[in-house]
N, C-alpha and C positions, 0 to 999 in steps of 0.2 A: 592464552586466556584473554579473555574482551573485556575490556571494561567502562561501564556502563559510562553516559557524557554527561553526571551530573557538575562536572565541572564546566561543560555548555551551556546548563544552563544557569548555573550561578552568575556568567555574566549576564544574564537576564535580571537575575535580582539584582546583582550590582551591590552598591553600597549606599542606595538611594540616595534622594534629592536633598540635595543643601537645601539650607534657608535662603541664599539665593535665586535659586532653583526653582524652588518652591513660589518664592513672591511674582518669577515671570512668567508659572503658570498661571496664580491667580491674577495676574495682569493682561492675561490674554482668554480668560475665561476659561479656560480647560479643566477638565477632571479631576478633582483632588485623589479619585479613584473612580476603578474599571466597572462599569454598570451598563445595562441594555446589551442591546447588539447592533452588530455592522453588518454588512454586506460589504464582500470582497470583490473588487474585478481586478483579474490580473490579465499579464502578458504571457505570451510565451517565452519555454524556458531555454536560455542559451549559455553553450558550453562557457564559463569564463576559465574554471581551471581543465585544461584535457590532461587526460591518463590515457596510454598507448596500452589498454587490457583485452583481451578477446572476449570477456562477459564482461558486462557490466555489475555492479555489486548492491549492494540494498543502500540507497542513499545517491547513487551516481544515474539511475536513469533518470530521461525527465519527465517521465508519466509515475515514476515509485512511487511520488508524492503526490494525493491528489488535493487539492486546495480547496474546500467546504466553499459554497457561495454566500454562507452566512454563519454569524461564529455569537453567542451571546456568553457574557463573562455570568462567574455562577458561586463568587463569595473568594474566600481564600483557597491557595494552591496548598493539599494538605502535606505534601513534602515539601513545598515552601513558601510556606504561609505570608510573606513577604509579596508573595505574585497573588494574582487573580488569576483563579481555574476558567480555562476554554472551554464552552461545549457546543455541540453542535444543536439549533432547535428541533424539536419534536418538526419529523416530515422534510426535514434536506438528506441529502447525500450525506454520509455515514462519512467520517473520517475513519481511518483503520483502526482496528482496535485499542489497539499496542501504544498508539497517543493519549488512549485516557488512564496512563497508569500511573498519573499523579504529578507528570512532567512537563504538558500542557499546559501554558499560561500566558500570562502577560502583566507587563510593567511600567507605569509611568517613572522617565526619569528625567530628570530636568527637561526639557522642551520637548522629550521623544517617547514613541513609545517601541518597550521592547517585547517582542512577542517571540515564544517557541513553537512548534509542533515537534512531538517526540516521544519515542517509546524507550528511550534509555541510550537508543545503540546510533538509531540515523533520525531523520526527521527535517523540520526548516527552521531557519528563522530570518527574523527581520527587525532592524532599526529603521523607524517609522517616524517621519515628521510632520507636524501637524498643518492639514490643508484644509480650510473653512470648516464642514462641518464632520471630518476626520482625519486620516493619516494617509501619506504617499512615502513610496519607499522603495526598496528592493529587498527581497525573499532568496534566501539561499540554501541549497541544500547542503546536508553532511551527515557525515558515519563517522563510527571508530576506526574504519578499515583506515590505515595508512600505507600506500598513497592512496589519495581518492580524487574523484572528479568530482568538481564542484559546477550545480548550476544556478542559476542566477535567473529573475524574472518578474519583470516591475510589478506591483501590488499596490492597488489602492484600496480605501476602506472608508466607509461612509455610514453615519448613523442613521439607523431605521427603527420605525416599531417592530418590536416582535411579535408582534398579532398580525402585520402587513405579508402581503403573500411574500412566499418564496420565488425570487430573483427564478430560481432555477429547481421545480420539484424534484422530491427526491424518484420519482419514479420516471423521471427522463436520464438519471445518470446510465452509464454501459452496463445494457441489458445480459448481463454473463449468467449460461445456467448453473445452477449449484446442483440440479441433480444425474444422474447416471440412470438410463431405467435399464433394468433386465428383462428378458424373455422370463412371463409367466406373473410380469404384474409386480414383481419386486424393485424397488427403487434404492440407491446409495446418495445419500444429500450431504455436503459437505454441512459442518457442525454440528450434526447429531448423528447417536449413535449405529453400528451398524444392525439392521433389522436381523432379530435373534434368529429367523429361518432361515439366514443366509449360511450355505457350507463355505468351511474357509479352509484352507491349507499351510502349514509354515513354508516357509520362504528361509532361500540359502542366506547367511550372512552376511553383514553389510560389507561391502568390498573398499573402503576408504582409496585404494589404490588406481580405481576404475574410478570412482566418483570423482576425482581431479582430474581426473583426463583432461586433456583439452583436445583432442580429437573426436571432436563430435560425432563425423561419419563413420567411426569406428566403437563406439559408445553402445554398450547394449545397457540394457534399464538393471540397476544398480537397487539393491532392498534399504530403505532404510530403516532404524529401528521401531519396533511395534508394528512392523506391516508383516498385512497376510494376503494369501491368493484367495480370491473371491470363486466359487465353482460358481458359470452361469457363463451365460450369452447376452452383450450387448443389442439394445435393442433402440429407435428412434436414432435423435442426432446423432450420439457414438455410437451406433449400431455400426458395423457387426465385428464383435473379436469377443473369444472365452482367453483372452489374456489382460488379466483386471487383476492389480494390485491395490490397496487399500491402508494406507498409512494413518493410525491413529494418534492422538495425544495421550498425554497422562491419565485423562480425564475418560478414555476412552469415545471420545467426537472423532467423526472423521475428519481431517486434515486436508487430505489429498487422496486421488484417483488416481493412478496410471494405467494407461490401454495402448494396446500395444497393436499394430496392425501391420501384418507381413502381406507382401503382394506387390509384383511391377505397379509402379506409379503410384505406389501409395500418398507416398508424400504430395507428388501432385493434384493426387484426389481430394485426399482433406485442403490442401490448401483453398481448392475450388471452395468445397463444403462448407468451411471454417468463413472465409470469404461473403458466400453466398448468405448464410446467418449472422454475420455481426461485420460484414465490409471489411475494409483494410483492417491491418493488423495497425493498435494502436502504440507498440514499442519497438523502435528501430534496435536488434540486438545484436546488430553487426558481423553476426555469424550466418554466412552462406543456411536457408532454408530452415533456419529457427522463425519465429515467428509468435509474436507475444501481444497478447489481450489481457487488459487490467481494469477493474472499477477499483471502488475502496474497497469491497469484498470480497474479490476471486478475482486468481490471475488462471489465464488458459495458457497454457505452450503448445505448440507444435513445433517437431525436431525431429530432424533423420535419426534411429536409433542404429542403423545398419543398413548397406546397401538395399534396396527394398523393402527397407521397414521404417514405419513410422512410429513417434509417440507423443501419444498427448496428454496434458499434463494439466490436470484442474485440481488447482489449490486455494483455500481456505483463506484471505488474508482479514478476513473481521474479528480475527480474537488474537 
């Protein structure tokens, strides 16, 4: 069982600021409390703690996380009302979902400020000290998984208006499609539901045994629960295969795609294709011809499923 890091971010709230504390912020003018917004520049991110794993795990790559370029505080944290709630301004880049579930925040504590991103399980944070007109620091990632790889990656933050344009629009962040078209005009979009004319098919049971594999190149695509087979034909970018899986939520939104393409050089094809529409791949995943694209929205895979077959893999990551 997992269980969730609110004890990660309890050192965020801490046990706040003495009355010392408190006198050397107002001695240096600082915040009695977290109001307006920053704008973030950071560094790139490097290994500080390495794990010898053959995947990397949710919290251990260094794209998992992607860092808003502007973050505005937005009243108390309602699970701990002690912090100030993180949110991203209308028109940046989207943090993932899963950071706005109440765990997102920040802290002034004596001289520093403490800050989280996080959806319970992995996420970042940072102990931040105060430089002219914000905070310098370093950002570190983590999960619950133990052992994990931690990375690390200096962070600066500086106050700005929030009516001042965005550092970095949201519609320059990685352009990843969310949708699947089919032959005949029907489309599959991640986060909404599948369109009611679609035929679908059940699917064998989940194979928990096959799913850990760690032999990739012997890996065929594994069902996970709520997914069905979609009858139809790929059509555009993931044109062409009629092998389309469709894994939904609770909620019934699609989740995730998988498409499966048998044929000499498959793999090398899409790499081209994949390549040719969004350039290099932007997560190194250390396994021989996987291949991984991320925004805060949607991660893409590509991955041998079997000697001459490929698979690609578009997933959901905004809710």
């Amino acid at each position: 069982m997992r269980f969730r890091l609110i004890a990660a971010m309890a050192v965020v709230a801490g046990a706040g600021a003495n009355a010392v504390g408190g006198a050397r912020l107002m001695a240096q003018d600082m915040p009695a409390e977290l109001t307006g917004c920053l704008d973030l520049t950071v560094g790139a991110w490097v290994v500080e703690t390495y794990v010898d794993r053959l995947h990397p795990r949710p919290g251990e790559s260094e794209e998992w996380n992607p860092v808003p370029p502007r973050i505005m505080f937005a009243g108390p944290l309602e699970r701990i009302p002690s912090n100030t709630r993180i949110v991203v301004p209308e028109g940046a880049p989207a943090m993932p979902a899963g950071y706005s579930t109440g765990l997102t925040g920040g802290r002034i504590e004596d001289d520093s400020l403490r800050i989280a991103f996080s959806d319970g399980y992995t996420g970042m944070m940072a102990k931040l000290g105060r430089s002219r007109d914000g905070w310098t620091g370093t950002m570190r990632s983590f999960t619950d998984v133990i052992p994990h790889q931690v990375y690390a990656r200096p962070v600066a933050m500086s106050r700005v208006d929030c009516e001042s344009p965005l550092p970095v629009p949201g519609s320059e962040s990685h352009p990843l499609g969310r949708v699947v078209e089919l032959e005949g005009g029907q489309v599959i979009t991640l986060g909404e539901p599948l369109p009611e004319q679609l035929e679908t098919v059940a699917l064998p049971p989940f194979d928990w045994n096959r799913r850990w594999s760690t032999r990739v190149a012997d890996m065929e695509l594994t069902t996970p629960r709520n997914a069905v087979g979609v009858l139809g034909r790929t059509r555009g970018l993931f044109g062409t295969t009629d092998s389309i899986q469709v894994h939904t939520d609770p909620a019934g939104l699609v989740y995730s795609v998988r498409l499966l393409y048998v044929g000499p050089g498959a793999l090398e094809t899409w790499e081209e294709r994949l390549r040719n529409q969004y350039g290099a791949p932007g997560t190194a995943s250390g396994v021989p011809g996987v291949h991984i694209y991320r925004n805060a929205t949607a991660s893409l895979w590509l991955r041998p499923s079997a000697p001459d077959r490929a698979e690609v893999l578009l997933t959901d990551r905004g809710r």
